[in-house]
N, C-alpha and C positions, 0 to 999 in steps of 0.2 A: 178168273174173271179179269178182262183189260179195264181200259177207261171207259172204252165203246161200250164193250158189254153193260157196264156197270150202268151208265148214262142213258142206254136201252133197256132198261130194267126199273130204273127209276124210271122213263115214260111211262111202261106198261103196269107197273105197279098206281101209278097214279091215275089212269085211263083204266083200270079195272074198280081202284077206288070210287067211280062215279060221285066222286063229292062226299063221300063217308068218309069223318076225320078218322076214325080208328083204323081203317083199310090206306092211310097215305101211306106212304113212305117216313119210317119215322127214325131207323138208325143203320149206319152203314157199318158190320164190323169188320176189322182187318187182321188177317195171323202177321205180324211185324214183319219177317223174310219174304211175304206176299208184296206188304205196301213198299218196302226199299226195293225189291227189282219188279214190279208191274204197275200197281196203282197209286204211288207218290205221281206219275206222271198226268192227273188227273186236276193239279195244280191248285191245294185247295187254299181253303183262306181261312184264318185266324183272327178275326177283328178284335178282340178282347180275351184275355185267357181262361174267365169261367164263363167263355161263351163256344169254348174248345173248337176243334177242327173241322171242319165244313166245307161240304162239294153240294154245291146248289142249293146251300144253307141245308143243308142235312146234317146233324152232327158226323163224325167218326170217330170212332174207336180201335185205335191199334194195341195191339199187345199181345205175348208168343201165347199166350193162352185163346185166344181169339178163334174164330171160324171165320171166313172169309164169306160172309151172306148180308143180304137186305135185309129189314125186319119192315113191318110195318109199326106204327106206332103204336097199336094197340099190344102187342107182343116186345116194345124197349120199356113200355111206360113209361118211367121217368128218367128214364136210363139216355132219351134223345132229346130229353126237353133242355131251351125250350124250344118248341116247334115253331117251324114258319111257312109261310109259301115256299114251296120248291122251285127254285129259282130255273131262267130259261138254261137249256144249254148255251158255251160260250162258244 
């Protein structure tokens, strides 16, 4: 998955969502050797540290133990909280 893909993924995830919070977009996860050479380039933001990593205010999660997929929120639970508007693409 690029940045494209990823950023096209969260539209369609949220455009099949029709306004269902459980069907948003709720956590992005990363295998670590994925985010350092493809999707670090995605340029996310950190506002606070237990508000952790974020690309269109979606959290992320990296670590070698990881899968490299979307979830929706109802499948991180609290795992992406807390939730927000999915921000536009930049």
């Amino acid at each position: 998955m690029t940045p494209t893909e990823l950023d096209d993924a969260l539209d369609a995830m949220q455009l099949a969502a029709a306004g269902n919070p459980d069907l948003m977009p709720g956590l992005i996860t990363v295998e670590s050797n994925h985010w350092v050479q493809v999707l670090s380039g995605v340029r996310p933001t950190c506002a606070r540290l237990d508000d952790g990593l974020r690309h269109r205010d979606i959290q992320i999660h990296v670590g070698s133990t990881q899968e490299t997929k979307l979830l929706t929120r109802a499948e991180a639970g609290e795992r992406g909280a807390p939730y927000r508007d999915m921000a536009a693409k930049v």
